[in-house]
C-alpha positions in Angstrom: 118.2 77.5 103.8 114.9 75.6 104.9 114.9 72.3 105.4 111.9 69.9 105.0 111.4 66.9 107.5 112.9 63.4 106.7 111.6 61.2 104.2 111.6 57.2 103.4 113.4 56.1 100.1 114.7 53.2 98.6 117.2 52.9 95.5 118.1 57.0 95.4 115.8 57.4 93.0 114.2 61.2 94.2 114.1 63.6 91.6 112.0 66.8 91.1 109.8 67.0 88.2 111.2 69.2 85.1 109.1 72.1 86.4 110.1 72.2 89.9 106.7 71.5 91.0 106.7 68.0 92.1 108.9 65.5 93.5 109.6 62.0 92.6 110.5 59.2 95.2 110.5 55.5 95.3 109.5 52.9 98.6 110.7 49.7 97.4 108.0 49.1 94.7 105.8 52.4 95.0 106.3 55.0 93.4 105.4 58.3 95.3 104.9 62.1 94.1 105.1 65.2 96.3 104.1 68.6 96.0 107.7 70.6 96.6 105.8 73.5 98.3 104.1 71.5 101.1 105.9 68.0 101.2 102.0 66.4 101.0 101.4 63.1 99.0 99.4 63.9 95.6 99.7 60.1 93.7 101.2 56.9 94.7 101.2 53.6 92.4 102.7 50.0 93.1 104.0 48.4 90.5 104.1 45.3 92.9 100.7 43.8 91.9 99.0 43.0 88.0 96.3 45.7 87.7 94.8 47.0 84.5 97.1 48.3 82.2 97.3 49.0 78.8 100.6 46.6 77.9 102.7 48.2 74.9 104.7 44.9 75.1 104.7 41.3 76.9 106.6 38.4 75.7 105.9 37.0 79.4 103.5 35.7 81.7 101.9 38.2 84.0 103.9 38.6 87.3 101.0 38.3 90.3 103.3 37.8 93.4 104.4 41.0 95.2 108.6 42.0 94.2 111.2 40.2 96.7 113.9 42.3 98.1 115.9 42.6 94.5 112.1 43.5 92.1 112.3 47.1 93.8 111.5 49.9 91.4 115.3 50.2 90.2 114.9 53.2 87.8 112.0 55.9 88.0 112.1 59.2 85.9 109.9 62.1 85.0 109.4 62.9 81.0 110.0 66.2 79.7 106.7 68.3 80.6 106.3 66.7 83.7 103.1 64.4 82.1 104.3 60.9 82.5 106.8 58.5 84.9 108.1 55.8 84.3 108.9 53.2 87.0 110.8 50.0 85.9 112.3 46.9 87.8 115.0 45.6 85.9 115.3 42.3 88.0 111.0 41.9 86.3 112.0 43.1 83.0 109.1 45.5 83.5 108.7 49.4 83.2 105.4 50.8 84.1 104.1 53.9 82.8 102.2 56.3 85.0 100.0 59.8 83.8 100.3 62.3 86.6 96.8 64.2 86.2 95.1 60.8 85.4 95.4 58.4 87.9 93.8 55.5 86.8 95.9 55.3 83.4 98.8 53.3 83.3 100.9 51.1 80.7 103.6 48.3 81.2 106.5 46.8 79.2 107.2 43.4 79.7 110.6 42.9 78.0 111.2 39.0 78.5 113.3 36.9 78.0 115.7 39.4 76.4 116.0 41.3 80.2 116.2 44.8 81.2 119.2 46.6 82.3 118.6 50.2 81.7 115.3 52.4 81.1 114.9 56.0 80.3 112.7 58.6 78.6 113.9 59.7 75.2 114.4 63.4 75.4 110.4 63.9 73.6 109.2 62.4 76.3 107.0 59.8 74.3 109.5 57.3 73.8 111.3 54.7 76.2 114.9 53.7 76.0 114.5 49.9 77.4 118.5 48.3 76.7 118.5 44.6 77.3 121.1 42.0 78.7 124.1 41.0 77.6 124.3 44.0 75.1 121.7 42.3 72.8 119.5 45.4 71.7 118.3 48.6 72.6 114.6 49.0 72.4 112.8 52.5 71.5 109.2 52.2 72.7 106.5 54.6 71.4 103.5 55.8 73.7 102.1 57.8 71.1 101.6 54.1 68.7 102.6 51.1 70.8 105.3 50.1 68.6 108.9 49.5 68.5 112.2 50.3 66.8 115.3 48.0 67.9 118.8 48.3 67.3 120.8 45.7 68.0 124.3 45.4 70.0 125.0 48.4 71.9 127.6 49.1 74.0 127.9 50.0 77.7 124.3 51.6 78.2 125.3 52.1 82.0 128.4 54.7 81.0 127.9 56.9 78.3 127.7 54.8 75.2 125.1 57.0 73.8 124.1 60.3 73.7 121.4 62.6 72.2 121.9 66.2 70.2 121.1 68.5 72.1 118.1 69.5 70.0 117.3 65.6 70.7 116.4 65.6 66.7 119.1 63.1 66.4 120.5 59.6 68.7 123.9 58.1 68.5 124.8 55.0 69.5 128.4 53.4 70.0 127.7 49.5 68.5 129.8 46.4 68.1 129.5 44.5 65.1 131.5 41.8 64.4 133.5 42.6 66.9 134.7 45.9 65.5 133.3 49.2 67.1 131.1 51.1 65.4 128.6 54.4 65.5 125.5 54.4 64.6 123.1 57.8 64.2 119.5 57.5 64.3 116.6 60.2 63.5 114.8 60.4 66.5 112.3 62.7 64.8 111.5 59.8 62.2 111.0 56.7 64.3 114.5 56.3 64.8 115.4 55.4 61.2 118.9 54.8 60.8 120.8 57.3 59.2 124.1 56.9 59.1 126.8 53.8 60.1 130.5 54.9 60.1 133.2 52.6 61.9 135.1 53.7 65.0 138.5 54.6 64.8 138.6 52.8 68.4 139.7 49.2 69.2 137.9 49.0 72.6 135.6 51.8 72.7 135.1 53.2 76.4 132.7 55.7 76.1 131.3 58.6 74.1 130.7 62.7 74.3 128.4 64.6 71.8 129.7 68.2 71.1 126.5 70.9 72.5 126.4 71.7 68.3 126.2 68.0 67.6 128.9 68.7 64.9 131.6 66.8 66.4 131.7 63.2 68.7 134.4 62.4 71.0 135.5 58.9 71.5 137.7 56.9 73.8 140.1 53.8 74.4 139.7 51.5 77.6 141.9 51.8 80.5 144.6 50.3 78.8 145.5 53.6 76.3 145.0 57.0 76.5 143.6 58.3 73.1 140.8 60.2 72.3 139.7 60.8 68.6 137.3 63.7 67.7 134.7 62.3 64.5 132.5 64.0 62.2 128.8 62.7 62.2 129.9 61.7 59.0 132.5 58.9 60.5 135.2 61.7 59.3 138.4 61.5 62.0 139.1 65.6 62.8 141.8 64.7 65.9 143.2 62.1 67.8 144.3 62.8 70.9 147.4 61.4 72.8 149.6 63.2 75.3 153.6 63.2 75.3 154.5 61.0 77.2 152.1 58.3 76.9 150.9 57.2 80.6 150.4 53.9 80.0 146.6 54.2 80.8 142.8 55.1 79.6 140.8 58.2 80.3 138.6 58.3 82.9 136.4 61.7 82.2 135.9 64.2 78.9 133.4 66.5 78.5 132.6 69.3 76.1 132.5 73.1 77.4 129.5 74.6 77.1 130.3 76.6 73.9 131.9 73.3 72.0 135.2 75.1 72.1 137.1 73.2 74.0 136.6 69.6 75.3 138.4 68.8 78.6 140.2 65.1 79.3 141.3 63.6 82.2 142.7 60.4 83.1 144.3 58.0 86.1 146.7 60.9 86.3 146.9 64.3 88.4 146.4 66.4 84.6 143.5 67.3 83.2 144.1 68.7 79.2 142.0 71.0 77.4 141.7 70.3 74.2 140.9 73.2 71.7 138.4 72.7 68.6 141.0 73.9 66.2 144.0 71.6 66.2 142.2 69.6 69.0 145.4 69.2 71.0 146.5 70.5 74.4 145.5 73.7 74.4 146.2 74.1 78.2 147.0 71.8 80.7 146.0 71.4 84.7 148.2 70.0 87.2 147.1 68.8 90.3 149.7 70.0 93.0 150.7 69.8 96.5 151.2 73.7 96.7 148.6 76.3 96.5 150.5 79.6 95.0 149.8 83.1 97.0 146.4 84.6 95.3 144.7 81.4 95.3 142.4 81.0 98.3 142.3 78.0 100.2 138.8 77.5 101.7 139.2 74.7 104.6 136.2 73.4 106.5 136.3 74.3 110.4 137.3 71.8 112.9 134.4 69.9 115.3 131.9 72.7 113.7 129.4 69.9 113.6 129.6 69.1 117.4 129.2 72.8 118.3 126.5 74.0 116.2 124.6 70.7 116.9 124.2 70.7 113.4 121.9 73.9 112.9 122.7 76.9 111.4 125.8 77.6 109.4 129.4 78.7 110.0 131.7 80.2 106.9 134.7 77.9 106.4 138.2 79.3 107.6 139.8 81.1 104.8 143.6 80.8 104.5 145.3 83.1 101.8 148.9 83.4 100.3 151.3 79.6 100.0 149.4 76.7 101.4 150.3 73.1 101.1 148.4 70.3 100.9 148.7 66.3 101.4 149.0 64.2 98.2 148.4 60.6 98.3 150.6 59.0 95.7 148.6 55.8 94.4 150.6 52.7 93.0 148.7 52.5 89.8 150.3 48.9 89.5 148.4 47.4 92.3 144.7 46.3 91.7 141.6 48.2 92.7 143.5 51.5 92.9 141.7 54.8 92.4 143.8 58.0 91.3 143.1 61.0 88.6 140.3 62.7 88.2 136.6 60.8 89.3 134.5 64.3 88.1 135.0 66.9 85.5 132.5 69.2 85.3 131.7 72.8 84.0 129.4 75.6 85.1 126.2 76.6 83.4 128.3 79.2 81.5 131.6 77.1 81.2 133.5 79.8 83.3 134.7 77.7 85.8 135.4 74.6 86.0 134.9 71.9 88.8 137.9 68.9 89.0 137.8 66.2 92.0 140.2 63.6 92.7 139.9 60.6 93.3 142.4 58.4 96.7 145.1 60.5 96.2 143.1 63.8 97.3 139.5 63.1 98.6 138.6 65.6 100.3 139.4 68.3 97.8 137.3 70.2 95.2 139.1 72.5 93.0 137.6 75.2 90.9 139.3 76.7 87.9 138.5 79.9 86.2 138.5 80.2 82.5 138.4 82.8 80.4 135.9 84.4 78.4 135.9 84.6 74.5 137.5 88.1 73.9 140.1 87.3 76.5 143.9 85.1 76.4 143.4 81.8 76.9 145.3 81.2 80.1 143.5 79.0 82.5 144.2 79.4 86.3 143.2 77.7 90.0 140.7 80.1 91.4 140.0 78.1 94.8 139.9 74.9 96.5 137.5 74.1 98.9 139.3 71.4 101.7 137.2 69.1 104.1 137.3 66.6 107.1 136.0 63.6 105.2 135.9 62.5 101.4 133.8 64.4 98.8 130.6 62.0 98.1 129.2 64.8 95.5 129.7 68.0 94.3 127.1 69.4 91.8 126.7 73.2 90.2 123.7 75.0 90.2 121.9 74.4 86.8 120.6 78.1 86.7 123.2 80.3 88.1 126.2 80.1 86.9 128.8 80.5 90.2 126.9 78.3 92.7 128.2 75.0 93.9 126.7 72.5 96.5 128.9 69.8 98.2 128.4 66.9 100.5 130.8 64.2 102.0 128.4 61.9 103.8 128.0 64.4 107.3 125.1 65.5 108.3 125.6 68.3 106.5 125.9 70.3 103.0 128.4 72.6 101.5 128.1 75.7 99.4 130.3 77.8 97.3 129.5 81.0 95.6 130.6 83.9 93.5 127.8 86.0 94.0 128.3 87.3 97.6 128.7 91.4 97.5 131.1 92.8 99.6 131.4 96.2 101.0 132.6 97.6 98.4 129.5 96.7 96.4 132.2 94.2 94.8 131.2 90.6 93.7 132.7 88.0 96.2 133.8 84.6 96.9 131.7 83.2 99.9 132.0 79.4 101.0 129.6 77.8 103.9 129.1 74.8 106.2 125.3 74.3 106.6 123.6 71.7 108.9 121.2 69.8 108.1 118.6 70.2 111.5 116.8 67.3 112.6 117.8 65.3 115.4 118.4 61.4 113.7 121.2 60.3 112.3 121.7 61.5 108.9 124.8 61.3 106.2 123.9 63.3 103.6 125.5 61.3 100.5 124.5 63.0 97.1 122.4 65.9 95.9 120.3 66.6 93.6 119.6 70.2 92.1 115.2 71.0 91.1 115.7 72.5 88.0 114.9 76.1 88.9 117.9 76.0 91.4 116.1 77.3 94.3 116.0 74.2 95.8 117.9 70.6 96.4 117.0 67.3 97.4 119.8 65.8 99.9 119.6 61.9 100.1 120.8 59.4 102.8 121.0 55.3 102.2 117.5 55.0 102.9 116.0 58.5 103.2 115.9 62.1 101.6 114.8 65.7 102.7 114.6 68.8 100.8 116.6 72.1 101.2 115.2 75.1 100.2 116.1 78.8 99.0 115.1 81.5 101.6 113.5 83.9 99.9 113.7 87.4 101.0 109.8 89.0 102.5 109.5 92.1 100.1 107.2 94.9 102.5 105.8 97.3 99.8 
């Protein structure tokens, strides 16, 4: 990989543009854009001073002192082709809109009294998701007319109380009228007209995951009890959920597969259950344990490879075959603040594998499962787990290929595991790497971000971010 030079940032907010040819950063209240193939400035705009804007909405006086410490830009986002960014402060209650190949136009939101928590692009990229305080409303903002739709009461806009189809032609929204959960689905195509209101089977709805087909929504309980009940977009329960013996606790994680097949579910426990979209019960279940079986390969990160590559270059981790053990931290689940079960579930772009990390009880572990394809038994198994020296801050798949896997744990330094290494035998192989990251300040690498493309990623410290590129092979005609 090449590695750019190091860059300011404030908030984490980097992101490459949908078409991989810009990227997004934020200095306290600027926002800047990059070109990803030279690094060079092409636009920066402060949202810190009143300038001429065309305002969509203000039900507030104009701000003209510069943002304190807590009006930095707190979320900043590209829309869908790349045209527009939004920038917002939620501490203002403002979100600025900015045109990328027009400089000088620029529009503003000024929610209020009301407050801002949350704002986002609607999948179209014309509307903004602007959710207010205290749960009040939800806000859809049109650029394309200047007006509104609100929906009142929605619930936990920070964790996944909402969700989009896939073709974004239709918005759901988990809601709480008087005081009973319910779901409300919107057309997104027709100004967001309500379509359909259905209660939820749910007395304290945690969250909420939209099948890929949009057929089916999954719902969940708060940490107090683990069921999960699968509902028709017409409010029609298909499954509930509840494994035998009941924990005693929520579910943390559930997310569809790719195909809408199965949906896996974890919770504060060491299993993670895949559910099937037949009789939506256990159709399979993974068990986090202390020994690795012979077959599965351990991958374990080399000892003090940091100190002796000086952090440049790259070194393969050690690879340790047939029984391995490993160290499980049993967590008193009875004690406050305790972490345990799985913190991430997620599945490749093709839902062949799947990655599971835990949370206290096994930090520094990533384990990757294989699953099998259509035509083939459904049997589940542990293909690998990758071991390191410190905690697992992030672990993302490529978004293009479908058996490539970056991981970081706060060194100066990034991980990668792949299935498309070829052997000698012209054989597809495993292939697992320790890559520096070469500059010669201080730097933790603690999350990463994929460019859409895959050939690149953006690696981000507390208050700065650099860029890791693909090395492309020279073709010589």
């Amino acid at each position: 990989m090449d590695f750019t030079e190091v860059y300011g940032q404030t908030g984490n907010l980097v992101y490459f543009s949908p078409g991989a040819h810009f990227i997004l950063s934020t200095a306290e209240d600027t926002l800047v854009i990059r070109r990803t193939d030279t690094l060079q400035i092409t636009r920066t705009w402060s949202i810190g001073l009143p300038s001429e804007t065309v305002v969509i909405a203000s039900h507030s006086k104009p701000h003209g002192v510069a943002p304190s410490h807590n009006q930095w830009i707190s979320q900043a986002g590209w829309s869908c082709d790349s045209e527009y960014i939004l920038a917002a402060s939620a501490k203002r209650g403002i979100v600025h809109v900015f045109k990328l190949r027009d400089e000088d136009w620029n529009a503003r939101i000024e929610t209020g009294a009301e407050g801002l928590v949350k704002a986002e692009w609607a999948p179209d990229g014309r509307h903004i998701l602007c959710f207010s305080e205290w749960g009040l409303r939800v806000t859809i903002w049109s650029l394309l007319t200047a007006s509104a739709t609100y929906i009142q009461f929605p619930i936990h806009p920070d964790r996944g109380g909402y969700a989009f189809r896939a073709d974004a032609r239709y918005f759901v929204l988990a809601e709480r009228h008087k005081s009973k959960d319910t779901v409300g689905v919107y057309d997104a195509s027709s100004n967001f007209r309500l379509v359909r209101h259905f209660p939820s089977p749910t007395t304290n709805l945690s969250s909420l995951a939209l099948s890929p087909s949009g057929n089916y929504l999954a719902v969940w309980e708060s940490i107090l009890e683990y069921k999960l009940h699968i509902l028709s977009l017409t409010g029609d329960v298909q499954g509930t959920f509840t494994p035998t013996p009941d924990p005693g606790f929520g579910i943390r994680h559930a997310v569809w597969h790719p195909t809408g097949m199965f949906i896996a579910v974890g919770g504060w426990d060491d299993k993670i259950h895949i559910l099937d979209s037949l009789t939506w019960s256990a159709a399979s279940t993974l068990v986090l344990s202390s020994r690795i079986p012979s077959g599965i390969v351990l991958w374990r990160e080399p000892t003090d490879w940091l100190e002796s590559t000086q952090g440049r270059g790259f070194i393969s981790y050690e690879r340790l075959r047939g029984p391995q053990s490993i160290s499980i931290r049993r967590v008193d689940l009875t004690r406050p603040n305790q972490r345990s079960g799985a913190v991430q579930l997620e599945w490749n772009k093709t839902g062949t594998l799947l990655l599971v990390r835990y949370a206290e009880n096994v930090p520094t572990l990533v384990h990757i499962y294989d699953f099998p394809a259509p035509s083939e038994p459904f049997v589940p198994r542990l293909r690998c787990v990758l071991q390191h020296q410190k905690p697992v801050l992030s672990a993302r798949w490529n978004p293009v290929r479908k058996g490539n896997l970056a991981i970081c744990c706060g060194t100066q330094s990034i991980y990668t595991w792949s299935d498309e290494w070829e052997g000698e035998g012209g054989e597809e192989e495993d292939i697992a790497e320790c890559i520096g990251v070469p500059t010669n300040m201080k730097y933790e690498t603690r999350d990463i971000r994929w460019a859409p493309d895959g050939k690149g990623l953006v690696l981000m410290d507390k208050d700065t971010f650099c860029c890791a590129f693909e090395v492309e092979d020279n073709v010589i005609s």
